[in-house]
C-alpha positions as CSV (number, residue, x, y, z in Angstrom):
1,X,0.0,0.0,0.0
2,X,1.9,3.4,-1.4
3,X,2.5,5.7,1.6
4,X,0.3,8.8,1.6
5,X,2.3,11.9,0.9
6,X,2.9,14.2,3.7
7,X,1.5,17.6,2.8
8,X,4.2,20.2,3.1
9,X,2.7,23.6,4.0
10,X,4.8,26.4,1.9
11,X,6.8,28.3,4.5
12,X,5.0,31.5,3.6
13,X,1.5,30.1,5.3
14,X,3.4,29.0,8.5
15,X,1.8,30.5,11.3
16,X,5.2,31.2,12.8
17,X,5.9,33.7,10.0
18,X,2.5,34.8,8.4
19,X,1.0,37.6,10.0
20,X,3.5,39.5,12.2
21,X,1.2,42.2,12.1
22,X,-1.7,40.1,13.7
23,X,0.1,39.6,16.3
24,X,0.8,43.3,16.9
25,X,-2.8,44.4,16.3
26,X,-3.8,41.5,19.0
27,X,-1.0,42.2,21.8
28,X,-2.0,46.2,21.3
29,X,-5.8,45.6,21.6
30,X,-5.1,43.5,24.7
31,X,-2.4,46.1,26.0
32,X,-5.1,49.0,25.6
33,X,-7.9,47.1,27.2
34,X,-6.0,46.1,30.6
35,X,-7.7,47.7,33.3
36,X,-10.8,49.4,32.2
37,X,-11.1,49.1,28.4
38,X,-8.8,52.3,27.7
39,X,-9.3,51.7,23.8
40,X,-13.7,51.4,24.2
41,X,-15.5,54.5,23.2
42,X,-17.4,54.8,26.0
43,X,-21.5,55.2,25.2
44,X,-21.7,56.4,21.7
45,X,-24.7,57.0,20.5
46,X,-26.6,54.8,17.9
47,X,-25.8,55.1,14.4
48,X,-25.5,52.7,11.5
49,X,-22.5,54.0,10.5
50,X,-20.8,53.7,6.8
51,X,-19.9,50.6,5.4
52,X,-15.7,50.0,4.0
53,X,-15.3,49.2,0.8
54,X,-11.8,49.4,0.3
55,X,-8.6,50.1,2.6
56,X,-5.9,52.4,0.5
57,X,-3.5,51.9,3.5
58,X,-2.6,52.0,6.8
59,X,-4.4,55.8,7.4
60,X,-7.2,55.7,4.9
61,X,-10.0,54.3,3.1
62,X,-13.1,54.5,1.3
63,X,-16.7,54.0,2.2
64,X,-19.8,53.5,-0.1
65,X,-20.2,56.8,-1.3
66,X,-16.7,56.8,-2.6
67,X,-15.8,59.3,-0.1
68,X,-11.9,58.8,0.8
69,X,-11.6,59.2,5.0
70,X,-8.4,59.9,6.6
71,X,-7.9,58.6,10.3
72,X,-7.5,61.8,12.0
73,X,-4.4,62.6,14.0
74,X,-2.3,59.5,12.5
75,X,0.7,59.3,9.7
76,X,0.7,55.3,8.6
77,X,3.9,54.5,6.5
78,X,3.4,54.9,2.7
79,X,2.7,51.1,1.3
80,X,6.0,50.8,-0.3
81,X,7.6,51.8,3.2
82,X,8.6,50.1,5.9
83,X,5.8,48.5,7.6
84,X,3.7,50.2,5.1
85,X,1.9,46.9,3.9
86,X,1.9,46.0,7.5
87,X,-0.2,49.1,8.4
88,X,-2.6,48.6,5.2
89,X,-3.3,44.8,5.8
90,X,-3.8,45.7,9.7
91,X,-6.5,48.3,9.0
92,X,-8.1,46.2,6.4
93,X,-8.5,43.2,9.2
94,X,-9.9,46.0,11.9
95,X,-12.6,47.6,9.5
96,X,-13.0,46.1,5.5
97,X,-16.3,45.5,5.0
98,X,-17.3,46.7,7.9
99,X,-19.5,49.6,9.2
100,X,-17.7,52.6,11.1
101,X,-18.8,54.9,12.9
102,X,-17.1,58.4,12.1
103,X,-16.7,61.2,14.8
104,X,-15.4,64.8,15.0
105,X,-15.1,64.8,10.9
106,X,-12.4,67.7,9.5
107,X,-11.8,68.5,5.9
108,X,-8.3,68.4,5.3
109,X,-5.6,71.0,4.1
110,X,-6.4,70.5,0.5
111,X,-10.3,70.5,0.9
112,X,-10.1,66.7,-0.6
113,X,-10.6,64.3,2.1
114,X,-12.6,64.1,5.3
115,X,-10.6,63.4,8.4
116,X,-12.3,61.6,10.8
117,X,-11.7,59.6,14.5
118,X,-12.9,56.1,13.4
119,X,-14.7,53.8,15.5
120,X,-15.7,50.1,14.9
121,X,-17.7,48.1,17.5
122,X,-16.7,50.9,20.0
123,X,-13.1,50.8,19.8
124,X,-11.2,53.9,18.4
125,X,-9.2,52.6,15.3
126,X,-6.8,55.4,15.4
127,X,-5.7,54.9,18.5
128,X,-5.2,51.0,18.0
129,X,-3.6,51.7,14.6
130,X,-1.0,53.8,16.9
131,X,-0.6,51.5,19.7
132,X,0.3,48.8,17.8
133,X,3.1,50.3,15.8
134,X,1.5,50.8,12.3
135,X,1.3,55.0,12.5
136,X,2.1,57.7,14.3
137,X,0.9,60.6,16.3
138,X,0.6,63.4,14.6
139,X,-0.1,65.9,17.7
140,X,-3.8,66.4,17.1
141,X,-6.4,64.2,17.3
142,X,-9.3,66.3,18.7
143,X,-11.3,64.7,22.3
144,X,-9.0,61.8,22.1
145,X,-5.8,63.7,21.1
146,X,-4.3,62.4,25.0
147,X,-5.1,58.6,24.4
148,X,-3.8,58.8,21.2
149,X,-0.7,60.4,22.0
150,X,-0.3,58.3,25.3
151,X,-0.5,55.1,22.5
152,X,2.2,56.2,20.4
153,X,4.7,56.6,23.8
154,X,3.5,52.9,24.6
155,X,4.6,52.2,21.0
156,X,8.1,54.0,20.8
157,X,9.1,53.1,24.6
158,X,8.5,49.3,23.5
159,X,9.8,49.2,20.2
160,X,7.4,48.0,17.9
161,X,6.4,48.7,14.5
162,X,7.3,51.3,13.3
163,X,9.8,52.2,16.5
164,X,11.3,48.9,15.7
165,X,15.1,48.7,14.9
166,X,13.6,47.4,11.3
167,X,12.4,50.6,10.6
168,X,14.0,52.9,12.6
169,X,17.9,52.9,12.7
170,X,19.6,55.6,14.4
171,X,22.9,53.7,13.3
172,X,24.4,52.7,9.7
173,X,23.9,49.1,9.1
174,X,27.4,49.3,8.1
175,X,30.3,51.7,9.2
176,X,30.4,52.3,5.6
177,X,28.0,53.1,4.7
178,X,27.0,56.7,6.1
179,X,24.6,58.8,3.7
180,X,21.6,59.3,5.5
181,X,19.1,59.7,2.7
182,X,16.6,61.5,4.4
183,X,12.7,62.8,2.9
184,X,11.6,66.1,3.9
185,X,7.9,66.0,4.1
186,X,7.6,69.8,4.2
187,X,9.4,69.8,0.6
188,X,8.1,66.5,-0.2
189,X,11.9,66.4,-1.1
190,X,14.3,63.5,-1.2
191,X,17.8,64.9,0.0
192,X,21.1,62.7,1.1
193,X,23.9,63.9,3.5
194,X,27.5,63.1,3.3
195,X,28.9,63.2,6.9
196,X,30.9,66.5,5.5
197,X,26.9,67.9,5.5
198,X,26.4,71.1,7.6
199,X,23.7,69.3,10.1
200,X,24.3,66.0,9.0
201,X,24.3,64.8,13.2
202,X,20.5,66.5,13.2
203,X,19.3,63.8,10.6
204,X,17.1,60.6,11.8
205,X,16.8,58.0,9.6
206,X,13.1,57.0,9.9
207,X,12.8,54.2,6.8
208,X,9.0,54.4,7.7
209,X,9.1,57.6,6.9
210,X,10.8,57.0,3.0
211,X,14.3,57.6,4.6
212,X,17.1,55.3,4.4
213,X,21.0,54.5,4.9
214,X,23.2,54.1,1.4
215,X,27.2,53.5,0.9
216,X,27.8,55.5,-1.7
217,X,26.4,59.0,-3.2
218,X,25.7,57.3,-6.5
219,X,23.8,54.8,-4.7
220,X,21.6,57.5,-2.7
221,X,21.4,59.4,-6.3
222,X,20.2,55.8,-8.2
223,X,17.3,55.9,-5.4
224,X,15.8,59.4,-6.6
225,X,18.0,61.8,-3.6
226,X,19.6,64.6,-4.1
227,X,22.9,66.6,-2.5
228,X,21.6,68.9,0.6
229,X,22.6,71.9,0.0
230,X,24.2,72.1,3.4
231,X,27.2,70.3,1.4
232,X,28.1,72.8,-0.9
């Protein structure tokens, strides 16, 4: 009798390293419920709410009338940054296809989307999005602007996400290698520093953030950054 063939489960679906950020959103919903349900919204009112239909990534979405909503008082990592897809598959799991509830709507600086603290069976998504390491606080945040903010030092005093040493590395992954490639969101401007740089020691590289390390200027130029001025 032929020997039945042992299923071999592609490494990729192992539970051991599948869904990293699960296991973030779980230990920070567990973290922020300790001792009185910090992350429950309290009695909010009835209200059907709008229903997902898509998650962009880790900071916005769409509901049903096509109307893109921005969790207020949160910066998630691009998609194509560090912990980006992270962030995007994490929201999708708290609220696609669900119905939110949306409170203290803004419209943003451009007039194009609708900022909003985002609930889901009671529980403040922007605040869980921070705790767990997927965004960070952006110092506003309206009536929950303190819970938020006291989530994103429970996420940067324990390292995760975003605070990891994955995406945040004060220190050259190489003692060569010592351009700090750094995006300036005010100029929405990618700039590189030679250690020669006028305030080259003032630069953080924050790879959630688009920045990075490289070895050599041609490298930093071949990934779209440019001289600081500071070096001329």
């Amino acid at each position: 009798m032929a020997r039945k063939k042992k299923r071999t489960i592609p490494r990729w679906t192992r539970r051991s390293g599948t869904a990293r950020w699960k296991k973030l959103l779980v230990a920070a919903l567990a973290a922020g419920t300790i001792g009185g349900g910090a992350l429950a919204a309290g009695n909010l009112p009835y209200f059907k709410g709008e229903k997902v239909i898509e998650v962009v990534d880790g900071d916005t979405f769409i509901i049903e009338n096509k109307q893109p909503i921005r969790l207020y008082g949160i910066n998630a990592p691009d998609i194509h940054y560090c912990f980006g897809k992270e962030a995007q598959q994490a929201l999708s799991s708290l609220i696609l296809g669900k119905r939110v509830q949306l409170r203290e709507p803004e419209v943003d600086r451009f007039g194009r989307r609708v900022m909003s603290l985002v609930y889901v069976n009671g529980v403040l998504v922007n605040e869980v999005m921070i705790r767990a390491g997927f965004a960070e606080y952006e110092n506003e945040g309206g009536s929950q602007g303190a819970r938020m903010d006291e989530a994103n030092t429970y996420a940067r005093e324990n390292h995760i996400g975003i605070y990891s040493p994955e995406c945040y590395r004060p220190e050259p992954p190489h003692p060569s290698c010592t351009i700090k490639g750094n995006f300036d969101k005010t100029k929405y401007k990618k700039i590189y520093f030679t250690p020669q740089c006028g305030g080259y020691p003032q630069v953080f590289i924050l790879k959630y953030q688009g920045d990075d390390w490289f070895c050599t200027e041609a490298e930093a130029k071949r990934a779209g950054f440019v001289q600081s001025e500071t070096c001329k």
